[in-house]
GUKE-720638 format. One record per atom (N, C-alpha, C): x, y, z; residue in one letter. Coordinates in pm, whole numbers, padded with zeros to 5 digits, always signed. Layout:
N
XYZa;...
***
This chain:
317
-00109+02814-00684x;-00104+02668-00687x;-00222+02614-00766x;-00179+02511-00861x;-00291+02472-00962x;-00385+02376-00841x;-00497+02413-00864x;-00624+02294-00788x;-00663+02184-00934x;-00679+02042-00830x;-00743+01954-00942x;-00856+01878-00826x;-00940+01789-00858x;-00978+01729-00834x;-00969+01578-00827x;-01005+01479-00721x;-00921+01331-00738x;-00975+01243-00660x;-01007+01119-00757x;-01121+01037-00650x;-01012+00897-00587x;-00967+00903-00438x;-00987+00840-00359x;-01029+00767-00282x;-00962+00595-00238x;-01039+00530-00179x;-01031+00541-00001x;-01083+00580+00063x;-01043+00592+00194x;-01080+00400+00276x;-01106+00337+00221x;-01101+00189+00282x;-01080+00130+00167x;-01096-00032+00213x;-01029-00105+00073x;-01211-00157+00079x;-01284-00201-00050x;-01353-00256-00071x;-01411-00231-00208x;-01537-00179-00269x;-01616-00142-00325x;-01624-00011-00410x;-01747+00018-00478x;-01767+00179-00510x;-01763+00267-00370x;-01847+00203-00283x;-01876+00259-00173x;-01785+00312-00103x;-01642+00316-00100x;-01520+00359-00026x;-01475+00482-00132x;-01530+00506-00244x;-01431+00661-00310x;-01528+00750-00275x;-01417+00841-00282x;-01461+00968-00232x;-01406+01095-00310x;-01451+01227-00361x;-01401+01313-00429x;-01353+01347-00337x;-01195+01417-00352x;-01141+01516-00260x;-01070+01653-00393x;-01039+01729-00341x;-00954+01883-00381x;-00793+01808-00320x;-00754+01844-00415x;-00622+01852-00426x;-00529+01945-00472x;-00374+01997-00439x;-00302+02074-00541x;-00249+01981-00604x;-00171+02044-00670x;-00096+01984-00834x;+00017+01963-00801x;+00137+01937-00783x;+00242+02003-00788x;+00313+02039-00900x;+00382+02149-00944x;+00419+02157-01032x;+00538+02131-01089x;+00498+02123-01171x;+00632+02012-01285x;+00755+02063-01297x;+00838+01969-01188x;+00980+01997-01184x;+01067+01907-01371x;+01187+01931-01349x;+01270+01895-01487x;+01251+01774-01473x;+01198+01728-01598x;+01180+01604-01631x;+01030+01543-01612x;+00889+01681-01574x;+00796+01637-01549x;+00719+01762-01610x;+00546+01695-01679x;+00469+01773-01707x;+00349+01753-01641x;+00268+01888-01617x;+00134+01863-01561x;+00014+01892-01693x;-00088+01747-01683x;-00114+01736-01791x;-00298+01759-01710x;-00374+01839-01803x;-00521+01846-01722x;-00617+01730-01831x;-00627+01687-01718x;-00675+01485-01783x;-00827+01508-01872x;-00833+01473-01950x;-00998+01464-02056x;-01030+01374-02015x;-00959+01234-02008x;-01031+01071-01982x;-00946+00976-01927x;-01002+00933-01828x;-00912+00860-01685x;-00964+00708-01778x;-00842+00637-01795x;-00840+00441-01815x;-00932+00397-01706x;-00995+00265-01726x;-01027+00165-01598x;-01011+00071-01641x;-00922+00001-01533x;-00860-00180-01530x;-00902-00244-01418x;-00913-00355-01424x;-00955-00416-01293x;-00838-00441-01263x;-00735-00397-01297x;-00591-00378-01173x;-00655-00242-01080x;-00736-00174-01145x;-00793-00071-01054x;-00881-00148-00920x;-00942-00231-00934x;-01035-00322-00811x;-00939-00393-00717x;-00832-00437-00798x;-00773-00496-00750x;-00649-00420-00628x;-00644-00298-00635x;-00496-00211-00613x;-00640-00162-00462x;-00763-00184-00421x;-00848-00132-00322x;-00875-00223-00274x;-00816-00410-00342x;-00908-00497-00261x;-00858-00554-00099x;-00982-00580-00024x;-00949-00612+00094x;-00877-00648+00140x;-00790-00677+00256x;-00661-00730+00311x;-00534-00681+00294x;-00533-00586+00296x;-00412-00460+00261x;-00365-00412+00421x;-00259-00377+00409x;-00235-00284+00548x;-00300-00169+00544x;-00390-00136+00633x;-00429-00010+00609x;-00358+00130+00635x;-00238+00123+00700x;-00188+00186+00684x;-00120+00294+00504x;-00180+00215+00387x;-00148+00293+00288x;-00253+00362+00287x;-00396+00410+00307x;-00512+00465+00271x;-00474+00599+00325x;-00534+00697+00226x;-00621+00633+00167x;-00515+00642-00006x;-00594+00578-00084x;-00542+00536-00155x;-00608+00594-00354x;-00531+00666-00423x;-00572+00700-00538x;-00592+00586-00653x;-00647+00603-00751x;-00664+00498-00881x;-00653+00498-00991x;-00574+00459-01069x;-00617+00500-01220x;-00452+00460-01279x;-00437+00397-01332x;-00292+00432-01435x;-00240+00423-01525x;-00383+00476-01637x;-00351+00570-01748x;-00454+00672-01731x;-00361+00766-01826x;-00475+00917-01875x;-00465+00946-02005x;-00571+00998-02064x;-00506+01093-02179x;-00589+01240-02133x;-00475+01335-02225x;-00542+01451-02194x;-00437+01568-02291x;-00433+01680-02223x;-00361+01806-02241x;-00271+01880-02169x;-00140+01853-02208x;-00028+01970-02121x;-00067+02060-02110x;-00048+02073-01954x;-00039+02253-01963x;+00035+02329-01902x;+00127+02254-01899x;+00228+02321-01802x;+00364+02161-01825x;+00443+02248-01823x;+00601+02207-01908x;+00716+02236-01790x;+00782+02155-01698x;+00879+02153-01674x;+01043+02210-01700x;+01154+02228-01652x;+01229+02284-01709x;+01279+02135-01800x;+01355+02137-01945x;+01418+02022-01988x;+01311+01904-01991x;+01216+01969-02040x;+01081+01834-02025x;+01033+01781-02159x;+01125+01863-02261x;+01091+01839-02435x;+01106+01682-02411x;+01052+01603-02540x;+00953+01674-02620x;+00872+01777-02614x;+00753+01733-02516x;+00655+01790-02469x;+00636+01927-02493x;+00504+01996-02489x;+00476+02137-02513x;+00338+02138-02468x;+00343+02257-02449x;+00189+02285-02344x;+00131+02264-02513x;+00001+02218-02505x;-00137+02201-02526x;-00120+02071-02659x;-00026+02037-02613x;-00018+01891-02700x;-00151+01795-02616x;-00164+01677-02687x;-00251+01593-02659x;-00161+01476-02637x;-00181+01401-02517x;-00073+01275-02501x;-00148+01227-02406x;-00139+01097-02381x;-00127+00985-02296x;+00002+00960-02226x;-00097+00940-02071x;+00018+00916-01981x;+00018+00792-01920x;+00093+00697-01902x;+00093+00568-01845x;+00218+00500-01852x;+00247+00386-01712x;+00170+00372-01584x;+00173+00498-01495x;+00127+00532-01431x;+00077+00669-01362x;+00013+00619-01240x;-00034+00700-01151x;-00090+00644-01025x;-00192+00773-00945x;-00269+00721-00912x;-00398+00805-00905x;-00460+00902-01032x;-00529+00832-01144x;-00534+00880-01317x;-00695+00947-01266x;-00739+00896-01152x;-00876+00930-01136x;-00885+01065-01117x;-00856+01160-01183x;-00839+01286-01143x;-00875+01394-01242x;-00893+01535-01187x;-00902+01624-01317x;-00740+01662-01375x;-00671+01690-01316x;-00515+01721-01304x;-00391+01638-01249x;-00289+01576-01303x;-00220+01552-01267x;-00055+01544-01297x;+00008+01597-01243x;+00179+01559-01291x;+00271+01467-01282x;+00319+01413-01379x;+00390+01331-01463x;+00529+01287-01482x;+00590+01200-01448x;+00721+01231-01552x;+00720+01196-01687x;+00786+01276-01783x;+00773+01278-01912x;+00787+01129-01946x;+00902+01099-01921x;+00897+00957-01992x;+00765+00866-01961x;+00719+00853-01882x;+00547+00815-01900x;+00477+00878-02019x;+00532+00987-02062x;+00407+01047-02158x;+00419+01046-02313x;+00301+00986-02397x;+00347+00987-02489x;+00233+01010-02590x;+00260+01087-02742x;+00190+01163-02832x;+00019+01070-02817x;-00071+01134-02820x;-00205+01028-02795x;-00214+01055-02966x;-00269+00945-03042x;-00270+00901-03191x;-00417+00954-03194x;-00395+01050-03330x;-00513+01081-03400x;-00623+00979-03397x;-00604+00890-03458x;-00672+00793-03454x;-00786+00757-03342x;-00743+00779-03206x;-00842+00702-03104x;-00880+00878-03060x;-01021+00837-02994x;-01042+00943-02927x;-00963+00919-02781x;-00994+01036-02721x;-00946+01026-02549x;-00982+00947-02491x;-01136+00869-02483x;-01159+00754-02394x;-01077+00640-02434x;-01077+00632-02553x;-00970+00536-02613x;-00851+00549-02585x;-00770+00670-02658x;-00674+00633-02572x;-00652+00585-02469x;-00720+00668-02338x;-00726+00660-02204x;-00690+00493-02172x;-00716+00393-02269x;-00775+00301-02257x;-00614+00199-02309x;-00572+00249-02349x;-00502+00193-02456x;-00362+00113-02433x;-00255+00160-02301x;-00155+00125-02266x;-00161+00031-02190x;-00276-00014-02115x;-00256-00126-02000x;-00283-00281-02071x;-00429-00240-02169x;-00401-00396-02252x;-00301-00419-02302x;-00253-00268-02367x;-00191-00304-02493x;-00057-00399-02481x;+00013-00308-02398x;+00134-00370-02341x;+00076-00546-02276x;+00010-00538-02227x;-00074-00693-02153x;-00046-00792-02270x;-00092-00713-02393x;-00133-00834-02501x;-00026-00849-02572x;+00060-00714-02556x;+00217-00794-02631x;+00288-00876-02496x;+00281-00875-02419x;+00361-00944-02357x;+00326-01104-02349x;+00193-01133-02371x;+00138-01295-02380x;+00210-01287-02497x;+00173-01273-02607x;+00261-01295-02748x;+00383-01289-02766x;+00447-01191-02719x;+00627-01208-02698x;+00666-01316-02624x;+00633-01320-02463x;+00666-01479-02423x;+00617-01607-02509x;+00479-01608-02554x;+00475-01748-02622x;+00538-01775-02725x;+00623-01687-02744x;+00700-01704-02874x;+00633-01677-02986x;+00518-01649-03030x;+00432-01615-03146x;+00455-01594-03255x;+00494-01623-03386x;+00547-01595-03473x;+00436-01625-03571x;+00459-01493-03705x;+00361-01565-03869x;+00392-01671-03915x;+00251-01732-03881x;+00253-01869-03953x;+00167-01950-03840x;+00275-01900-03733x;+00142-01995-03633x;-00002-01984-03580x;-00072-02089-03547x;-00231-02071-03495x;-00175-02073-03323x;-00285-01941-03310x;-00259-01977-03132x;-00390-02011-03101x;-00410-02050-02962x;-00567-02023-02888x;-00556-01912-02806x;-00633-01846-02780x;-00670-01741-02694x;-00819-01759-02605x;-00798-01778-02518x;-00910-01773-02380x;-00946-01621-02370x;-01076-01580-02380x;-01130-01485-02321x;-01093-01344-02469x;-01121-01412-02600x;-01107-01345-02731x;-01174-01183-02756x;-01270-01207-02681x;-01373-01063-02650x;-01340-00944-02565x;-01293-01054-02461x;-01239-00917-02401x;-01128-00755-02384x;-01072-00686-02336x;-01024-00616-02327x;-00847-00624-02404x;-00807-00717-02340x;-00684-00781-02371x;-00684-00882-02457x;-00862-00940-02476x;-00804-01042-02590x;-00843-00958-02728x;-00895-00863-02696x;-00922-00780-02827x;-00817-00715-02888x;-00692-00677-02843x;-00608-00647-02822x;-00455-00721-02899x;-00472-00889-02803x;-00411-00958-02854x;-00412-00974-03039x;-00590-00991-03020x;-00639-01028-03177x;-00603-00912-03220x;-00578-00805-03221x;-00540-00698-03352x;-00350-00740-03362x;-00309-00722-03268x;-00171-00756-03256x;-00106-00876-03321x;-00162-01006-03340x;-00144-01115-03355x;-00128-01116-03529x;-00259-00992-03580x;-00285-00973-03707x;-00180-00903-03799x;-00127-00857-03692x;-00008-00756-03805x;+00135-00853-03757x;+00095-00974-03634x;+00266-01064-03630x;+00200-01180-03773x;+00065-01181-03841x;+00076-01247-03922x;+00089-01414-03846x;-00040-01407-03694x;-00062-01499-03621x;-00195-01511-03634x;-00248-01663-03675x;-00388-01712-03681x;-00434-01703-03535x;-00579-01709-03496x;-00573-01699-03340x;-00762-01757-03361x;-00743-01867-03266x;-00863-01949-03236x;-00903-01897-03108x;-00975-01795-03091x;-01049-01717-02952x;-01193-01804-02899x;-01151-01791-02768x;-01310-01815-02710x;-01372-01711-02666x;-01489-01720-02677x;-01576-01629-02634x;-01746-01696-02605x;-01817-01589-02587x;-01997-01649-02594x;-02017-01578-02730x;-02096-01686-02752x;-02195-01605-02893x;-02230-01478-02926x;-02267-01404-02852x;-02295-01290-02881x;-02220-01243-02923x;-02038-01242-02845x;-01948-01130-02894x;-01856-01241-03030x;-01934-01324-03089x;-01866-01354-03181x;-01841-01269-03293x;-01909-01169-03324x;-01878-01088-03459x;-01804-00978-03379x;-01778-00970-03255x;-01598-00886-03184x;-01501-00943-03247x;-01530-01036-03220x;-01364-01146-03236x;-01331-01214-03440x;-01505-01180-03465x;-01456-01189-03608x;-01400-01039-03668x;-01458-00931-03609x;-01392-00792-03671x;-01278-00781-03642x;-01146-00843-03561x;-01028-00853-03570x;-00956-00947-03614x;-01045-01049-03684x;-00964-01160-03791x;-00923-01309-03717x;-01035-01281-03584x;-01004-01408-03457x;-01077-01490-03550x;-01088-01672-03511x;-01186-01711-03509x;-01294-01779-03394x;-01404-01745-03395x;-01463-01757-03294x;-01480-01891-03218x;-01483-01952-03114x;-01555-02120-03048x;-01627-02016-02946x;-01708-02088-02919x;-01785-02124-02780x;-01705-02178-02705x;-01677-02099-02543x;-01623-02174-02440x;-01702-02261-02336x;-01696-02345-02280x;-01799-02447-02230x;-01742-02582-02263x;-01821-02665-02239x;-01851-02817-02229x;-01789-02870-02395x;-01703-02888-02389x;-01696-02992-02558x;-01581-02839-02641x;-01496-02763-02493x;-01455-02679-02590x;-01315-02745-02728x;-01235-02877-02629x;-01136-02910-02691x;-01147-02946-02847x;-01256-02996-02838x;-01297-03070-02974x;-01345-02954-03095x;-01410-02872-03067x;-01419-02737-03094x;-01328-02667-03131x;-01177-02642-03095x;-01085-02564-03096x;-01032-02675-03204x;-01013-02818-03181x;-00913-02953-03310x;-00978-02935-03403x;-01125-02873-03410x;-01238-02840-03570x;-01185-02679-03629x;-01113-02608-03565x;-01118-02471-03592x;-00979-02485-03622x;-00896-02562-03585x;-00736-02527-03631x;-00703-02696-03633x;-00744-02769-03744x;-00680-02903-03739x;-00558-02929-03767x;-00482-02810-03815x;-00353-02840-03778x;-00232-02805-03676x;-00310-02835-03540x;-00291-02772-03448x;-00264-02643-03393x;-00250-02582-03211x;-00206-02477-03244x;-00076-02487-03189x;-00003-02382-03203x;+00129-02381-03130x;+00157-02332-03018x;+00072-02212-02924x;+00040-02163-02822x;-00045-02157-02789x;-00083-02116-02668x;-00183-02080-02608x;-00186-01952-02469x;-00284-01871-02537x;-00271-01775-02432x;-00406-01736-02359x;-00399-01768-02226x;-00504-01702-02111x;-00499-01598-02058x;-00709-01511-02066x;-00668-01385-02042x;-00768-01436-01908x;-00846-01550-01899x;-00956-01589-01831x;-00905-01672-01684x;-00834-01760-01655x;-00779-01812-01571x;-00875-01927-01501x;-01004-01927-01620x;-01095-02100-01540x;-00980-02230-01555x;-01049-02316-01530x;-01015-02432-01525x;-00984-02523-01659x;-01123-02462-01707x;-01183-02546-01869x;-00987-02429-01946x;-01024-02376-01946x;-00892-02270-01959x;-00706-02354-01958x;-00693-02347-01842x;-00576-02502-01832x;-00585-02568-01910x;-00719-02652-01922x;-00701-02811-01924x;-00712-02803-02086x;-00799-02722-02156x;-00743-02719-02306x;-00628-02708-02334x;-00560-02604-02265x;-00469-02559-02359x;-00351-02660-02296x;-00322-02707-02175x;-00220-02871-02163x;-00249-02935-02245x;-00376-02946-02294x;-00431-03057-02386x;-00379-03027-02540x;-00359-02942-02546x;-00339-02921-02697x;-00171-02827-02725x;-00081-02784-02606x;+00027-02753-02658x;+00114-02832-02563x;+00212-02929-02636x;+00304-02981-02561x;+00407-02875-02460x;+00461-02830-02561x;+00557-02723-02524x;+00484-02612-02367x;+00489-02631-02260x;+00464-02596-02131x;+00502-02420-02155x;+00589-02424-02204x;+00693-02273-02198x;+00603-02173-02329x;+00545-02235-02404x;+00442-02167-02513x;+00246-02155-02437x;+00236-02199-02329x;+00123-02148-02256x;+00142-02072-02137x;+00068-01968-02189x;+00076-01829-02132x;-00061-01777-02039x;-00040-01739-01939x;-00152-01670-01824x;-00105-01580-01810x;-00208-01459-01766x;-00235-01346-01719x;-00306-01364-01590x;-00414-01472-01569x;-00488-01533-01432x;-00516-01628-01389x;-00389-01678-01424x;-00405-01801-01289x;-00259-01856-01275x;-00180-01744-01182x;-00086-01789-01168x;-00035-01895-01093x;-00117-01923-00962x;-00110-02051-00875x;-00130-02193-00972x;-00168-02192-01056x;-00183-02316-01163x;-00085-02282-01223x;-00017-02199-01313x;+00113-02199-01412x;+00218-02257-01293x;+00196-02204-01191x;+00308-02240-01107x;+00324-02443-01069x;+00165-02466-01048x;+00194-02565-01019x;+00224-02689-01131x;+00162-02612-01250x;+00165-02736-01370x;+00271-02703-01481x;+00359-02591-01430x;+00467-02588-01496x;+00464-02499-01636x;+00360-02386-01679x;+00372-02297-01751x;+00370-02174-01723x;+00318-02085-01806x;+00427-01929-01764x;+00271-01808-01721x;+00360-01778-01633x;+00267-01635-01609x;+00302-01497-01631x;+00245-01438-01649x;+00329-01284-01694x;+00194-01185-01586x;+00314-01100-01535x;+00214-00995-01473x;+00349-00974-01345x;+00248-00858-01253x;+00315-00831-01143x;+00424-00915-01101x;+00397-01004-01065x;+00494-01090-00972x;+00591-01169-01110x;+00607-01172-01202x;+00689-01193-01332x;+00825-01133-01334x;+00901-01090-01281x;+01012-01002-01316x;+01015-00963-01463x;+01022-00986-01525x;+01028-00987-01673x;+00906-00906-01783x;+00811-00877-01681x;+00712-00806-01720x;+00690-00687-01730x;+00733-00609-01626x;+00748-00531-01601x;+00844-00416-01690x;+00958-00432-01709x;+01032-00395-01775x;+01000-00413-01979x;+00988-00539-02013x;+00882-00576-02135x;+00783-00458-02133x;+00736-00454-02104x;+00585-00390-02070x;+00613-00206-02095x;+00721-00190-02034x;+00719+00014-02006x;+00821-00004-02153x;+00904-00093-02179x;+00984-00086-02334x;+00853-00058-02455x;+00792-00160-02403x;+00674-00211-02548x;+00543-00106-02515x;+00575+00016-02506x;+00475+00154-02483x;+00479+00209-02578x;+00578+00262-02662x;+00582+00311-02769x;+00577+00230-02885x;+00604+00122-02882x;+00561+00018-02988x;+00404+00017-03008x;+00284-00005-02935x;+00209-00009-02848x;+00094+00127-02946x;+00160+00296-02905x;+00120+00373-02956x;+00137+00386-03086x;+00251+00352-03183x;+00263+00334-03292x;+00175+00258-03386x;+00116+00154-03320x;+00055+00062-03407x;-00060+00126-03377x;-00139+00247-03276x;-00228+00319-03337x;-00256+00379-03384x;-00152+00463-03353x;-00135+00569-03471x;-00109+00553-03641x;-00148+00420-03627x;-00081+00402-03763x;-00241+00314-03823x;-00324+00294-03731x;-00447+00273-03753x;-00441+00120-03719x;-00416+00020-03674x;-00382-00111-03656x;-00384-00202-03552x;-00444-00102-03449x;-00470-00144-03342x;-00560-00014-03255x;-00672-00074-03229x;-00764+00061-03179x;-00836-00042-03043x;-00972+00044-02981x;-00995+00029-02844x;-01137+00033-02872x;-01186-00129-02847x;-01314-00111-02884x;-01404-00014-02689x;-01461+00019-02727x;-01548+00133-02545x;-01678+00055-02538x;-01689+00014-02413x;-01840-00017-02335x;-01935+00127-02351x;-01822+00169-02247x;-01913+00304-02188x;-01817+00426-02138x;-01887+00512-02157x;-01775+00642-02064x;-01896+00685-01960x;-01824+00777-01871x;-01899+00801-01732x;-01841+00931-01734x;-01904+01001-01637x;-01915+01193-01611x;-01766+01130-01493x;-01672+01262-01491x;-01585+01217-01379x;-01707+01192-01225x;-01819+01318-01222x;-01886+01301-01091x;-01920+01119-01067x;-01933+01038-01187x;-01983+00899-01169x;-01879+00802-01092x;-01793+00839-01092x;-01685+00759-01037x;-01720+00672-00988x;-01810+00663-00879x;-01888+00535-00816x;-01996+00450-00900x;-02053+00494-01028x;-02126+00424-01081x;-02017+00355-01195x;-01933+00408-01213x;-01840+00350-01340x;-01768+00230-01282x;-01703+00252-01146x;-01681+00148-01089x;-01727+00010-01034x;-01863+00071-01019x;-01918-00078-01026x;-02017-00158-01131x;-01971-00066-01256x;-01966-00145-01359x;-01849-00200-01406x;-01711-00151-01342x;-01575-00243-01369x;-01591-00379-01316x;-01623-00376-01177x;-01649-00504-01137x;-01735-00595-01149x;-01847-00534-01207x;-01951-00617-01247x;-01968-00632-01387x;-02085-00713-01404x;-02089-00800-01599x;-02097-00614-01633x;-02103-00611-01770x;-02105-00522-01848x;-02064-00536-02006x;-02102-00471-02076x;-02062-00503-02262x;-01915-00530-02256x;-01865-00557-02369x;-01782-00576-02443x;-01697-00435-02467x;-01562-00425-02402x;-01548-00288-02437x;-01456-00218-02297x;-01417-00088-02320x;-01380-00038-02200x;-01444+00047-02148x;-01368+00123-02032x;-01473+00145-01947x;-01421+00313-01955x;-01369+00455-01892x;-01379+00548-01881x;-01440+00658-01820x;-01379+00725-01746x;-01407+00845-01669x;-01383+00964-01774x;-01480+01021-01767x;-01457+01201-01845x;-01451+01317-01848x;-01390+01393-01789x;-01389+01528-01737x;-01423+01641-01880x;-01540+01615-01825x;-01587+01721-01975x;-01604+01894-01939x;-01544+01866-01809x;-01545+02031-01744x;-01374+02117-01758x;-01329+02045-01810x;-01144+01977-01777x;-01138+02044-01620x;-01056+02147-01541x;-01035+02105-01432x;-00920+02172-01327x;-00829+02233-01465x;-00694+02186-01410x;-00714+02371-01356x;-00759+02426-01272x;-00770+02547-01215x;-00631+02614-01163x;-00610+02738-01142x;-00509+02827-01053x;-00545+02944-00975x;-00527+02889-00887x;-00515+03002-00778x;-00442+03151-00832x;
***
């Protein structure tokens, strides 16, 4: 029986609740590969999937859902796939691991292009940031706004937006303004006096608007500046789309979900093809698990985040 290793939360809260445990593998029945992981994704859907007020009856509870790494072990009828290919696996569930098995259709070729932390990194925005752009309707030619331009998903958006041949007026802070100019955004300052700011950067209006941030100042621009309700888009703050009548995409979306596991291979293509890449904060030793995590939840650079099994892992009895 293959041994892996796998970090678990045994309560809901903090860093302070994971814990390494030993685990087996199971091995990869038809239609599944076991892949020994190089670099575990981190999302704050990861903080979020441990946070408080849960039944505790699910704990304890694994994290992670993407990987990239190396087959090593092939199922019956599991082609494509072949042991010692390099692929990314996602959505997946417990990625925090040295080893884990798969069903194939989760898995797909990891692009020359990015390294493993990158990859690792690559399916949860990616899909995130086509799905704000597919609902707002986005098309070349138009200017959008984008809330939260720097970050993970808006970095994302901005490469994506570039090849739909979409202008995109991002907010951000100063510092990460030359982020958001290396993907062809243009930069504002978010704060006090942002509306007027955004009518100087695109005076001929924009046509959408998409939130990756979910403040307030966030809303009230973008009501302010797109009539069309059904062309402003959230990712966080769905209790406001709900109440003021524009759109949310995510979990509770029906429509997302399905969007989202279609637009995976779209997704990898546009990296592999060099056109969309993953800017990295930081990577962490897999032993850090607890220090990487509470740099997910807390401030930190510009960038993603990553677990690394530089020992790989995937052992047999």
């Amino acid at each position: 029986m293959r041994k892996a290793r796998k970090w678990v939360a045994i309560d809901f809260g903090g860093p302070e609740v994971l814990r390494s445990i030993d685990v087996e593998v199971p091995a990869p029945r038809p239609g599944q590969v076991t892949i020994e992981v190089v670099a575990g994704g981190m999302n704050p859907a990861d903080a979020k999937h441990i946070a408080p007020g849960q039944d505790r009856k699910v704990l304890p509870l694994g994290l992670g859902y993407e990987v990239a790494g190396v087959v090593i072990e092939v199922g019956a009828e599991s082609s494509p796939a072949s042991v010692s290919d390099e692929v990314i696996a996602a959505l997946v569930t417990g990625g925090y691991a040295t080893a884990m098995t798969v069903p194939v259709t989760d898995v797909f070729a990891k692009p020359k292009t990015l390294s493993f932390p990158q990859a690792a990194n690559l399916m949860m925005v990616g899909t995130t940031a086509a799905d704000l752009l597919h609902v707002s309707g986005a098309a070349s030619g138009d200017t959008v706004l984008l809330h939260g331009a720097a970050g993970a998903v808006g970095t994302s958006v901005l490469q994506q937006a570039r090849v739909l041949g979409v202008r995109v007026v991002g907010t951000a802070s100063a510092a990460n303004f030359d982020l958001v100019r290396e993907f062809s955004g243009i930069p504002v300052q978010y704060g006090p006096g942002l509306l007027e700011r955004v009518r100087a950067a695109a005076p001929g209006g924009v046509t959408a608007a998409l939130d990756t941030v979910g403040s307030e100042e966030a809303g009230d621009v973008s009501l302010a500046l797109v009539a069309d309700r059904t062309r402003v888009v959230t990712i966080a703050a769905a209790a406001r789309a709900k109440s003021d009548g524009y759109v949310f995409v995510g979990a509770s979306n029906p429509a997302s979900g399905p969007f989202r596991a279609q637009a995976r291979s779209r997704i990898v293509a546009l990296a592999a093809s060099g056109e969309l890449t993953v800017p990295m904060a930081q990577t962490f030793a897999f032993d850090d698990a607890p220090a990487a995590f509470a740099s997910l939840i807390g401030p930190h650079p510009a960038g993603k985040l990553a677990l690394v099994n530089e020992k790989g892992g995937a052992g047999a009895d």
